[in-house]
C-alpha positions as CSV (number, residue, x, y, z in Angstrom):
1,X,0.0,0.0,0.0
2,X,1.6,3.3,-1.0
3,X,2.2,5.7,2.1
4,X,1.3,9.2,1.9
5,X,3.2,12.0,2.0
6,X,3.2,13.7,5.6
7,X,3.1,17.7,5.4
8,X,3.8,20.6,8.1
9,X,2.6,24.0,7.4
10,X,4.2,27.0,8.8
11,X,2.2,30.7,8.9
12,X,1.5,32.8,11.4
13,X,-2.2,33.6,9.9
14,X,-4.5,30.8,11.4
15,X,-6.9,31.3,8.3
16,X,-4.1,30.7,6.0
17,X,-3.0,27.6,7.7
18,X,-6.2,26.1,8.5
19,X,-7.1,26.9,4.4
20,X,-3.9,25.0,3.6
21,X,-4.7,22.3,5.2
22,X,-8.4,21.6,4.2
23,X,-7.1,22.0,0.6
24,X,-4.3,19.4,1.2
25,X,-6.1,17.0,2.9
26,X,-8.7,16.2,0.5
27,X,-6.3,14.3,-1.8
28,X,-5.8,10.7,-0.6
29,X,-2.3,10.6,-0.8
30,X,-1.4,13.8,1.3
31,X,-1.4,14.0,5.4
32,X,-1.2,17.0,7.1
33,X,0.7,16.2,10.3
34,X,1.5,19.8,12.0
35,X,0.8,23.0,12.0
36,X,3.5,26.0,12.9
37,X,3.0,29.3,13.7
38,X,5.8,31.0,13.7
39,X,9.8,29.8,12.2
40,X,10.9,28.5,15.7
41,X,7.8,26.4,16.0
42,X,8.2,25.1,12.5
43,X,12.1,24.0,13.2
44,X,10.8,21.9,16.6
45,X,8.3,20.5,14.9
46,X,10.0,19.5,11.9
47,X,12.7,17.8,14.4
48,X,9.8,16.2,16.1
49,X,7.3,15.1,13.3
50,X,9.9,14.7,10.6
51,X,7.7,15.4,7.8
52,X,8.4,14.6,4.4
53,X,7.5,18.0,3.0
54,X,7.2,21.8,4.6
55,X,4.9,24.3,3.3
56,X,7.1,27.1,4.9
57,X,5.8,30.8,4.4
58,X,9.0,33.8,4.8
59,X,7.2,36.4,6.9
60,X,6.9,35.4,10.5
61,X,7.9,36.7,13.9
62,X,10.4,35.7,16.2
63,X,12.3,33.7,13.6
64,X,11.5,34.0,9.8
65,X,10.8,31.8,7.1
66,X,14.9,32.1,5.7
67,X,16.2,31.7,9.3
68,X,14.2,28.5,9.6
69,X,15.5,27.4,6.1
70,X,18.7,28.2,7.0
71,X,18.2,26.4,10.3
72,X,16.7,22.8,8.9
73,X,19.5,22.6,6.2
74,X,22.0,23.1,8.6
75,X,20.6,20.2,10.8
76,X,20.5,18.0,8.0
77,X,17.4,17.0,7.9
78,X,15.4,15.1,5.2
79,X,12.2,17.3,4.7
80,X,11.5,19.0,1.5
81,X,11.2,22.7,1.9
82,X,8.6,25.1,-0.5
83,X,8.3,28.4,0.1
84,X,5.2,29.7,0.3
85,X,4.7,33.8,0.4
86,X,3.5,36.5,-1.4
87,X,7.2,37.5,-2.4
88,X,7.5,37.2,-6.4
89,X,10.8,38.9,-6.4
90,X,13.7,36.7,-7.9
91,X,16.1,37.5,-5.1
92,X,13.8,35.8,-2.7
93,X,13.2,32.6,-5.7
94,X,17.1,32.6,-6.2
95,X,18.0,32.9,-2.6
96,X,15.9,30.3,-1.0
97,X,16.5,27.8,-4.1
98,X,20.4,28.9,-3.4
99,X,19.6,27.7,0.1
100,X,18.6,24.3,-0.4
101,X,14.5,25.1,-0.9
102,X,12.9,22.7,-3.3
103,X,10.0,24.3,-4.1
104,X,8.8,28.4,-4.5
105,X,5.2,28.8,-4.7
106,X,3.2,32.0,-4.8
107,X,0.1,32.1,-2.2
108,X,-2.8,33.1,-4.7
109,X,-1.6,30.2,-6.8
110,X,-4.5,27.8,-7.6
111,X,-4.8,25.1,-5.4
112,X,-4.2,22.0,-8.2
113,X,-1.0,24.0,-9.0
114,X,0.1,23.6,-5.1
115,X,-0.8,20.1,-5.1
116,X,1.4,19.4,-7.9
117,X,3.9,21.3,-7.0
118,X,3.6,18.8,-3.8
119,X,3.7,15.7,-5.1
120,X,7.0,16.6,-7.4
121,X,9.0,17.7,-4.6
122,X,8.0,14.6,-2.9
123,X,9.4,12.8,-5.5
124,X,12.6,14.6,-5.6
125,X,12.2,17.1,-7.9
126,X,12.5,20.7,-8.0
127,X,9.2,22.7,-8.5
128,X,9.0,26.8,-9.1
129,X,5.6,29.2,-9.6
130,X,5.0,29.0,-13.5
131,X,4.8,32.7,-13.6
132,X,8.3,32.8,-12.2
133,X,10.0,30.0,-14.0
134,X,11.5,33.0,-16.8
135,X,13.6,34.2,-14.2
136,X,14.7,30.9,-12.9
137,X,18.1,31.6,-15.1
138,X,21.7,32.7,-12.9
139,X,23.6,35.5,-14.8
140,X,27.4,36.2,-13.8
141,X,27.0,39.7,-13.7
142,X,24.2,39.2,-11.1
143,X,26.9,37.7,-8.9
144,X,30.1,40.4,-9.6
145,X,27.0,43.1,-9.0
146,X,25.6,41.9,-5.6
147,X,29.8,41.2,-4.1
148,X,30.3,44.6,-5.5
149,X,27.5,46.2,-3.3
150,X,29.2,44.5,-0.1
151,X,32.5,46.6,-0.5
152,X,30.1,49.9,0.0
153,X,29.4,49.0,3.4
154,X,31.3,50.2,6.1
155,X,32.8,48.3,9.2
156,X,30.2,49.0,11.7
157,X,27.6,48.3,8.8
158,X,29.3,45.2,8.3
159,X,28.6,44.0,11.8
160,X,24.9,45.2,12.1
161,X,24.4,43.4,9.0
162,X,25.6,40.3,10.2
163,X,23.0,40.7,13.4
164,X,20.3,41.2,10.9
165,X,20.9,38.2,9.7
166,X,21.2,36.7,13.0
167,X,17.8,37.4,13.7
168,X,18.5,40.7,16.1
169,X,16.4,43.6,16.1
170,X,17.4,47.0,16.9
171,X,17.5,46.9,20.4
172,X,19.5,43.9,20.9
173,X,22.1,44.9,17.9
174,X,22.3,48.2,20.1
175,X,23.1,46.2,23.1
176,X,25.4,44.0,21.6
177,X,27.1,46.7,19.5
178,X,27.2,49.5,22.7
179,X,25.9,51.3,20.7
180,X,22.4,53.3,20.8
181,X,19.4,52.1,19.4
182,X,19.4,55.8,17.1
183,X,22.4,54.8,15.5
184,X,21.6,51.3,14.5
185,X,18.2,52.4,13.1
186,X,21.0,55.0,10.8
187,X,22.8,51.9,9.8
188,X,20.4,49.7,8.9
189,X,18.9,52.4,7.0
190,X,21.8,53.3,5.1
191,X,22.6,49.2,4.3
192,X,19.5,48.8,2.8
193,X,20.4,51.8,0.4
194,X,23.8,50.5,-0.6
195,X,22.0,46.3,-0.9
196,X,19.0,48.1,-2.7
197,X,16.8,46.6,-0.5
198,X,13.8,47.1,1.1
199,X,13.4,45.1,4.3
200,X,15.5,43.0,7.0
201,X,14.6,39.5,5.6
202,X,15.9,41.1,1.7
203,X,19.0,42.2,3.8
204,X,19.4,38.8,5.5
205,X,19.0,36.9,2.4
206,X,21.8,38.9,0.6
207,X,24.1,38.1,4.1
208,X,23.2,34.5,3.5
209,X,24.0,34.5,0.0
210,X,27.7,36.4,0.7
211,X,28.3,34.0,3.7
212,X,27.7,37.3,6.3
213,X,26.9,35.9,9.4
214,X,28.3,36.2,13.3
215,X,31.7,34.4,14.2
């Protein structure tokens, strides 16, 4: 008898979770077995439940959908990871693919789309959004662009960086910097100018990707 394939979601909306989960559960051959609602509750439970695949969203508190990635590929552990957001930029697609993801799906996908999406990267396989597979392609000049943005930062921008993608928020990377919490907003304001980004999880992803993180 073929086994079904055992599924954790991770969001911090219930409705989005609980919608997940009704749509997922009425194919014979899918299981949801836990539900997370935040990224530190997703990487206990995927240690405790060992699921074979995680529907893991990127926007959550107190640990975020790229810090949990990052987490469960550095444990080594077998589940399959797609992303699940709202996030169509390809940094986010390249990134999390970059960092061991096997899936990207968009939320307002159609729900046949997710199931199939699924069942391929139960099987192994690598599954993106169709309406960002034109983008999938790496370009060498991305890569010389995004080092050469690193070399505009400065030393203390350097090291709040590497706190962002620690997880920190201000106030802790002013305590652990001695620093007030005035002047880290300044820096983090002027690193996302020099990474052209727009938020901390953008700013973590591009620390990830440069292998920026505390000794």
């Amino acid at each position: 008898m073929k086994t079904k394939t055992n599924i954790l979601i991770a969001d911090d909306h219930a409705l989005m979770r609980e919608g997940l989960k009704q749509i997922i559960e009425l194919e014979n051959d899918m299981n949801v077995i836990g539900l997370a609602v935040d990224g530190e509750d997703a990487v206990s439970k995927v240690q405790k439940l060992k699921p074979d695949v995680v529907l893991l969203d990127i926007n959550m508190p107190k640990m975020n959908g790229i810090q949990a990635l990052r987490r469960l590929k550095d444990m080594g552990l077998d589940s399959k990871v797609i992303i699940l957001t709202f996030h169509e930029e390809r940094e986010y697609l390249f990134q999390t693919m970059n960092m061991g993801a096997s899936g990207y799906m968009i939320k307002d996908t159609e729900s046949d789309i997710l199931v199939k999406a699924i069942r391929d990267v139960s099987k192994g396989y690598n599954y993106v959004h169709p309406s960002l597979a034109k983008v999938i392609h790496f370009k060498e000049n991305d890569k010389k662009y995004e080092e050469s943005k690193k070399n505009k930062l400065t030393r203390r921008e350097y090291e709040v960086l590497e706190l962002i993608a620690d997880g920190k928020n201000n106030k802790e990377i002013a305590k652990d910097l001695f620093i007030s919490e005035k002047t880290v907003k300044n820096h983090v304001s002027n690193i996302f100018k020099k990474l052209e980004v727009n938020d901390r999880t953008q700013a973590a992803i591009y620390a990830y990707k440069n292998n920026i993180k505390p000794i």
